[in-house]
LUMKEFI-14020 format. One line per field, with one value per atom (N, C-alpha, C): residue in three letters; atom name; z, y, x. Coordinates in Angstrom, 3 decimals, always signed. Layout:
// residues N
res	Ala / ...
atom	CA / ...
w	Z / ...
v	Y / ...
u	X / ...
//
This chain:
// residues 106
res	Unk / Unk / Unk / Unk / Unk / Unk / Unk / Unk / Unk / Unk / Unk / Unk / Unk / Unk / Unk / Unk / Unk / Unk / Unk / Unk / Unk / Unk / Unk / Unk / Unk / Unk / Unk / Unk / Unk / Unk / Unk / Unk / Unk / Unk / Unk / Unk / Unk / Unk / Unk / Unk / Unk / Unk / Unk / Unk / Unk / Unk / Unk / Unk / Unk / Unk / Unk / Unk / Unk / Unk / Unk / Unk / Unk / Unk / Unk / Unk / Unk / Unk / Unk / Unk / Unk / Unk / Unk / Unk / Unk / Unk / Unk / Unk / Unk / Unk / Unk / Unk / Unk / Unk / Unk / Unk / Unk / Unk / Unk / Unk / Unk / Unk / Unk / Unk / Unk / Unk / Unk / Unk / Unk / Unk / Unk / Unk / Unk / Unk / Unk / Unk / Unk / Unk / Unk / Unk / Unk / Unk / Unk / Unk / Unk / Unk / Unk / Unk / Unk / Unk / Unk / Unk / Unk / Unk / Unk / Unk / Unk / Unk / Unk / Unk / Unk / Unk / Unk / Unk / Unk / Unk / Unk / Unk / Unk / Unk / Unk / Unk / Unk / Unk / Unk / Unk / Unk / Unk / Unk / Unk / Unk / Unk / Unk / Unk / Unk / Unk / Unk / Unk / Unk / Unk / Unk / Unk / Unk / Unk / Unk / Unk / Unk / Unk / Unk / Unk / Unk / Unk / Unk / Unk / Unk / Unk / Unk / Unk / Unk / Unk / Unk / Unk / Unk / Unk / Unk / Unk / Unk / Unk / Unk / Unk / Unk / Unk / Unk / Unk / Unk / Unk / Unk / Unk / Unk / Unk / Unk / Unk / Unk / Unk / Unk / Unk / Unk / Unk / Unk / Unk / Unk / Unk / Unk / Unk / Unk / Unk / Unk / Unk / Unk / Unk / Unk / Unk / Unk / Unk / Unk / Unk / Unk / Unk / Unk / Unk / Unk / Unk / Unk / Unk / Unk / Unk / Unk / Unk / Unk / Unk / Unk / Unk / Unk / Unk / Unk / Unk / Unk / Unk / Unk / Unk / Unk / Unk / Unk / Unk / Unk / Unk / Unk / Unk / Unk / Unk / Unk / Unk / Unk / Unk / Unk / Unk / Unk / Unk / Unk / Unk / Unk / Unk / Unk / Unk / Unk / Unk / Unk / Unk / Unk / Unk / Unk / Unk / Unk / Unk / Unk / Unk / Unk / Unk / Unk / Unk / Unk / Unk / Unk / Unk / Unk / Unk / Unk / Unk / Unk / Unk / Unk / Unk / Unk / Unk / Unk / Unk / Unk / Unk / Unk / Unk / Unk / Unk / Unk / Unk / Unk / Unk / Unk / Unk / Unk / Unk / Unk / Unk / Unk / Unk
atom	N / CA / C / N / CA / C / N / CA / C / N / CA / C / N / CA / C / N / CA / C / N / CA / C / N / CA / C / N / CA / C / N / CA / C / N / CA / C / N / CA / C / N / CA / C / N / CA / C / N / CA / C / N / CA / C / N / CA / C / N / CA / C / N / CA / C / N / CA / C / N / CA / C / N / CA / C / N / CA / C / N / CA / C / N / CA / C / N / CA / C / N / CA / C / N / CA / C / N / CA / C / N / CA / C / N / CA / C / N / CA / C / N / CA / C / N / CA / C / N / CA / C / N / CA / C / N / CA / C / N / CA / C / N / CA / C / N / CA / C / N / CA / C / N / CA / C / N / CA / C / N / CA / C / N / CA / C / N / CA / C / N / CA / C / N / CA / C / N / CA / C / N / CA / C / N / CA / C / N / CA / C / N / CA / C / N / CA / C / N / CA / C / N / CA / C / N / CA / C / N / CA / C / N / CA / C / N / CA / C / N / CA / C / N / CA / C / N / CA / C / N / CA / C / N / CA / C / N / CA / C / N / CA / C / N / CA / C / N / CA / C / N / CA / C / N / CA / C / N / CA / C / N / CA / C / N / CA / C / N / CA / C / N / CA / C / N / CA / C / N / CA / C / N / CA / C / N / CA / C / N / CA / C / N / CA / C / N / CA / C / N / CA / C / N / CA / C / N / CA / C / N / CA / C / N / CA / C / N / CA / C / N / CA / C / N / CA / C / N / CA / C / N / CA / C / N / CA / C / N / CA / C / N / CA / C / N / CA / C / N / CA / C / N / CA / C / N / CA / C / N / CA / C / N / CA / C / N / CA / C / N / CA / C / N / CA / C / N / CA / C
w	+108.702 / +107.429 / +106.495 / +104.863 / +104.290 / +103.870 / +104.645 / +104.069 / +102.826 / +102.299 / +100.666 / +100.094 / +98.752 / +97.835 / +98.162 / +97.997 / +97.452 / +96.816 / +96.705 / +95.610 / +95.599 / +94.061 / +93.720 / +92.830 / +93.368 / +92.799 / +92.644 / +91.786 / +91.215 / +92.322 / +93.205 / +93.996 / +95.092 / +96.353 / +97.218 / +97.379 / +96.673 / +96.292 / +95.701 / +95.242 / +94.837 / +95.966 / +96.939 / +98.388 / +98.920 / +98.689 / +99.569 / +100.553 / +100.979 / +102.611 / +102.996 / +104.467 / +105.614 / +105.433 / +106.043 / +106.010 / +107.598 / +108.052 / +109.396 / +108.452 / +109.192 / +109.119 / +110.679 / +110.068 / +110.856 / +111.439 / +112.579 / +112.478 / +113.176 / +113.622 / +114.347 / +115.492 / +116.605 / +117.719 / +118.295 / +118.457 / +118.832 / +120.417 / +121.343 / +122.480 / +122.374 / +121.590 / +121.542 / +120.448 / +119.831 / +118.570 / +117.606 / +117.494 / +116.019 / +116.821 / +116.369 / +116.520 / +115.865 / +115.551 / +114.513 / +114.955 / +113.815 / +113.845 / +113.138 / +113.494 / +112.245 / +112.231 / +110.902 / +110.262 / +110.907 / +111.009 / +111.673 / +110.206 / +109.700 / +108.908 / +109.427 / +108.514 / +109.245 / +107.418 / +107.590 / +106.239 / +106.660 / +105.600 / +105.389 / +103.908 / +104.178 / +103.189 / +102.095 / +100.851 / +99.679 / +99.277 / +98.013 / +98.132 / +97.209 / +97.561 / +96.709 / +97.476 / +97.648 / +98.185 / +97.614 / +96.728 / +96.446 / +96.184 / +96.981 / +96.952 / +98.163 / +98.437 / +100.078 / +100.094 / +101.306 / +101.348 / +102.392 / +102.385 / +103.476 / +103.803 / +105.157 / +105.652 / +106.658 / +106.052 / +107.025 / +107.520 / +108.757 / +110.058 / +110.693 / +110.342 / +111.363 / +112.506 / +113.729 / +114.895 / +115.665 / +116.078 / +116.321 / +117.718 / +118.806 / +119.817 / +120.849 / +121.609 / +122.445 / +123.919 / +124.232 / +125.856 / +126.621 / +126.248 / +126.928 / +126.458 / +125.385 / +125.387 / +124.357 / +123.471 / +122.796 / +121.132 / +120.359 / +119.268 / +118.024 / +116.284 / +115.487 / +114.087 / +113.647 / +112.929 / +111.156 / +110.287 / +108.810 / +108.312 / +107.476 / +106.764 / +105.684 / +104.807 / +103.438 / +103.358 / +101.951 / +101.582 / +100.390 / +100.864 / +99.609 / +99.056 / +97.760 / +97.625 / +97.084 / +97.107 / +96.252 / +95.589 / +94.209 / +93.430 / +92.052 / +91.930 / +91.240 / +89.885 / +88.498 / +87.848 / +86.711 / +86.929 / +85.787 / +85.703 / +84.003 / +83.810 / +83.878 / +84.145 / +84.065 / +82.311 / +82.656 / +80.911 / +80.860 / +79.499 / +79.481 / +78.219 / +78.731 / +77.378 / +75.920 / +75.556 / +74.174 / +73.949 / +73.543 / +73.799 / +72.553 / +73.023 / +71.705 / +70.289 / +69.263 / +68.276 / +67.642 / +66.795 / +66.662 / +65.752 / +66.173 / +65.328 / +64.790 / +63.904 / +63.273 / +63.389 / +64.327 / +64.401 / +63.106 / +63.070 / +62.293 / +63.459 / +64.973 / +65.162 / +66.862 / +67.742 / +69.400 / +70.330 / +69.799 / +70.313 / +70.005 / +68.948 / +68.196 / +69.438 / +70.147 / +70.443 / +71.932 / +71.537 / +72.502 / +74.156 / +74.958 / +76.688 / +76.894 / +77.436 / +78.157 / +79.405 / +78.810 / +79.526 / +80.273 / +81.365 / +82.020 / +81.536 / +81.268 / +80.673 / +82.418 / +82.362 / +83.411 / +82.918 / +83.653 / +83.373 / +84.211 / +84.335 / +84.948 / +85.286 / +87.052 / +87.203 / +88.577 / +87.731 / +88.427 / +89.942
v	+123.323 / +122.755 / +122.550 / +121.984 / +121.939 / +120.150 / +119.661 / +118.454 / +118.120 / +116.659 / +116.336 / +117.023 / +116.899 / +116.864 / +115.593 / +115.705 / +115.227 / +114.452 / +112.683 / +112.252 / +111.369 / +110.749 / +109.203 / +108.164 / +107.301 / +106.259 / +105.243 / +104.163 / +103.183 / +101.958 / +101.378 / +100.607 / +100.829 / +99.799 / +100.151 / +99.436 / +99.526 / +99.042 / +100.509 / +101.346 / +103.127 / +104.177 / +103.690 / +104.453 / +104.855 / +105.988 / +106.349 / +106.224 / +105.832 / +105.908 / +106.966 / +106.591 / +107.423 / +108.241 / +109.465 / +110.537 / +111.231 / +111.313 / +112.550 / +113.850 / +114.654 / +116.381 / +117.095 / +118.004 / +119.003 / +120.071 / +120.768 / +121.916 / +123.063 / +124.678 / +125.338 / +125.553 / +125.864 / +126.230 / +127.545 / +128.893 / +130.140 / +129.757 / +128.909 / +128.260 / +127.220 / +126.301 / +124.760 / +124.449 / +125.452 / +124.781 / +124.094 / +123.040 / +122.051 / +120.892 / +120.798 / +119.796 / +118.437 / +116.907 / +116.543 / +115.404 / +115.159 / +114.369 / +112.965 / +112.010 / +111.024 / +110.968 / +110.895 / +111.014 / +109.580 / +109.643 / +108.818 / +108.186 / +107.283 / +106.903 / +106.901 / +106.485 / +106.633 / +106.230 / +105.185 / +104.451 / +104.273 / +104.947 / +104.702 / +103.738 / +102.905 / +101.457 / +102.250 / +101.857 / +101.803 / +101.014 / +100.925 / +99.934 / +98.570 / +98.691 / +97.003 / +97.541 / +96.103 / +96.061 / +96.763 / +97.460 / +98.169 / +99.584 / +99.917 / +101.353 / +102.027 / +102.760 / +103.236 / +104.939 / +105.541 / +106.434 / +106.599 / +106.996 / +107.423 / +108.779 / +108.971 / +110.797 / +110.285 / +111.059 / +110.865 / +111.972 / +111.881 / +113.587 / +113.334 / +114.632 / +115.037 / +116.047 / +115.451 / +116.613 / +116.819 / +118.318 / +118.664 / +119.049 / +118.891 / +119.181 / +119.848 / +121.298 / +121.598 / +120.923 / +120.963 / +120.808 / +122.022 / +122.515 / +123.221 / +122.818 / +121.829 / +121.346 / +122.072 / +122.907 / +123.516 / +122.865 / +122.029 / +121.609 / +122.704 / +121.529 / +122.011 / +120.786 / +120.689 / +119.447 / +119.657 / +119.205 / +119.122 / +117.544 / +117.587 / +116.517 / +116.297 / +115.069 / +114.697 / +113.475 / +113.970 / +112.588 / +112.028 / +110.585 / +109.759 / +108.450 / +108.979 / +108.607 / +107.270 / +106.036 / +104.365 / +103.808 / +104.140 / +103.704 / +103.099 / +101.661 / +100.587 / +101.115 / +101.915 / +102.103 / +101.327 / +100.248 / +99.365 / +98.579 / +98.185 / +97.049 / +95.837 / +94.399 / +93.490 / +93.194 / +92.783 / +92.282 / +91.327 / +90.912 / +89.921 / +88.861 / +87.047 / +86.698 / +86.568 / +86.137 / +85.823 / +84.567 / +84.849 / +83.694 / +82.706 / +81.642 / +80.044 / +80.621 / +80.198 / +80.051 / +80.041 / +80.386 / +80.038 / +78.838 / +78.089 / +76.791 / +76.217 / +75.592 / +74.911 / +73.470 / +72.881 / +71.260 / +71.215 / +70.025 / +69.027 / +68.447 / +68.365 / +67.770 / +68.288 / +68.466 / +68.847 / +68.053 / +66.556 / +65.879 / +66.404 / +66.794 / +67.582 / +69.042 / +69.691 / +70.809 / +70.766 / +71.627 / +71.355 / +71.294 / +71.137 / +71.303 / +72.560 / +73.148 / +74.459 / +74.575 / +75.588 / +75.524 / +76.663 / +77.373 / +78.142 / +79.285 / +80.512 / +81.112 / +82.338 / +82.685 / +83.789 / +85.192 / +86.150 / +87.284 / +87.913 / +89.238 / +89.552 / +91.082 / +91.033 / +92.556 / +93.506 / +94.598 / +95.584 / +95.362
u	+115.604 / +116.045 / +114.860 / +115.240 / +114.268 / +114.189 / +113.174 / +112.903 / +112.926 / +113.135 / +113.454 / +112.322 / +111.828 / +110.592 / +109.461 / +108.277 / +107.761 / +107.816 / +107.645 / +107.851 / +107.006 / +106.919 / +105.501 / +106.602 / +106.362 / +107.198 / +106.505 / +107.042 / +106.409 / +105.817 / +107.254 / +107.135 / +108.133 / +107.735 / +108.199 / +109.892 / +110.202 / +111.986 / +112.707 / +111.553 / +112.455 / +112.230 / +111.520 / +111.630 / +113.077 / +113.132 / +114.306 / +114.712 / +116.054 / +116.534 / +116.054 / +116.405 / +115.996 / +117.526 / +117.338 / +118.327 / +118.126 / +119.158 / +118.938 / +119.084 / +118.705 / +118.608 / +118.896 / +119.463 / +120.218 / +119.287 / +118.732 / +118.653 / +119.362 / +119.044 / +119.993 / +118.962 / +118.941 / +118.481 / +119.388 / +118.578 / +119.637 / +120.281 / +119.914 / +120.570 / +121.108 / +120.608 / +121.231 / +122.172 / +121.953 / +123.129 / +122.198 / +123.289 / +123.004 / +122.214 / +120.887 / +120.009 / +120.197 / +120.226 / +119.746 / +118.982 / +118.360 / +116.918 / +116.858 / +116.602 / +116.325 / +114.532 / +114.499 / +112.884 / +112.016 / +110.889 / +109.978 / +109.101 / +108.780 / +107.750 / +106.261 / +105.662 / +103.995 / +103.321 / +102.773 / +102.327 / +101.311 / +100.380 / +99.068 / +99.025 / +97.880 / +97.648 / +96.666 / +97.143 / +96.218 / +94.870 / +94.927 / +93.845 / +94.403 / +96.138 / +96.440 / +97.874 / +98.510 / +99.987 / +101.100 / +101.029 / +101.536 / +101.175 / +100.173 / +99.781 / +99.696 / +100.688 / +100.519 / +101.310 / +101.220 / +101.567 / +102.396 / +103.802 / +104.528 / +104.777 / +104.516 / +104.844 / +106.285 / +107.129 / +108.721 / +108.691 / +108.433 / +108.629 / +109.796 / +110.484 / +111.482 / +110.527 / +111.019 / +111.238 / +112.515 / +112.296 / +113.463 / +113.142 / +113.715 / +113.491 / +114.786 / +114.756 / +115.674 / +115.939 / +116.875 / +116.652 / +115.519 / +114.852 / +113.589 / +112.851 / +112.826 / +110.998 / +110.515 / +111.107 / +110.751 / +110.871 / +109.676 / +110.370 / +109.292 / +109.742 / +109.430 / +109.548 / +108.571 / +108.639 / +109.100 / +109.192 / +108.882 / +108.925 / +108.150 / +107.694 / +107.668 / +107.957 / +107.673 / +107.107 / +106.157 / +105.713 / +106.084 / +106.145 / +106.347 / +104.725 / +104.556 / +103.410 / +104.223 / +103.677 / +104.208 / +102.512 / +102.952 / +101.512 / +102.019 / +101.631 / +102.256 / +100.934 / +101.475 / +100.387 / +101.520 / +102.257 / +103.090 / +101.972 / +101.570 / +100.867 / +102.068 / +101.701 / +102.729 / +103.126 / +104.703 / +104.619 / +104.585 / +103.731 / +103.043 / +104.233 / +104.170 / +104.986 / +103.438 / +105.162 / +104.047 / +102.974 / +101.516 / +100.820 / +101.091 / +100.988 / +101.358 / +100.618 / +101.646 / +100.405 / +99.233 / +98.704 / +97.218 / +97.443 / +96.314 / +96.375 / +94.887 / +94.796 / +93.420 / +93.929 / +92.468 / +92.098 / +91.117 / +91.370 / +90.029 / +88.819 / +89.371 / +88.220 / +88.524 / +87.915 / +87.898 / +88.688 / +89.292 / +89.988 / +91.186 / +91.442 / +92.887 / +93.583 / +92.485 / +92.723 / +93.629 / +95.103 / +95.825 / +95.611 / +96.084 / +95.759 / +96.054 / +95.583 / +96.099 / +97.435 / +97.628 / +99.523 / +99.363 / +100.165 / +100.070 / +101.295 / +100.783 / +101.728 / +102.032 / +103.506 / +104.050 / +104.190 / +103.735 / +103.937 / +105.111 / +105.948 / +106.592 / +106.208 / +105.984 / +105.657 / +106.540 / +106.610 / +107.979 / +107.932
//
């Protein structure tokens, strides 16, 4: 069979399910497989790489693999809110406290 594509996605919430695959064997017939993961780490929690291998194996011991990868690389900047006002004091006692503003990221 032909494993999915290739793919790069943002984060790891657009990772695709797992899928079995089928193959034919000229003695065994119809094989099928469920895919194996194997994640290699980036260099931030949201950057990693998955290889999903199918193998296919006969009752003789005889197999044959295919593979895809899914690359997960978070290149979303966060959105940011809007910062307060600008404002003019008369004097350093006037100047507001600092507030903690939230960003939101994919």
């Amino acid at each position: 069979p032909t494993p999915p594509a290739n793919i790069t996605v943002s984060c790891g919430a657009e990772v695709p399910p797992m899928i079995s695959l089928t193959a034919s064997d000229t003695c065994a017939g119809q094989i099928t497989a469920t895919g194996v993961d194997t994640t290699a780490p980036g260099n931030c929690p949201n950057s990693y790489v998955i290889t999903r291998r199918w193998t296919f194996a006969d009752p003789c011991g005889n197999s044959s693999s295919i593979s895809q990868t899914i690359t997960v690389r978070d290149i979303t900047a966060p959105v940011v809110p809007q910062a307060p006002a600008n404002v003019t004091v008369s004097c350093s006692g006037d100047i507001p406290p600092m507030i903690s503003l939230t960003a939101n990221d994919a």
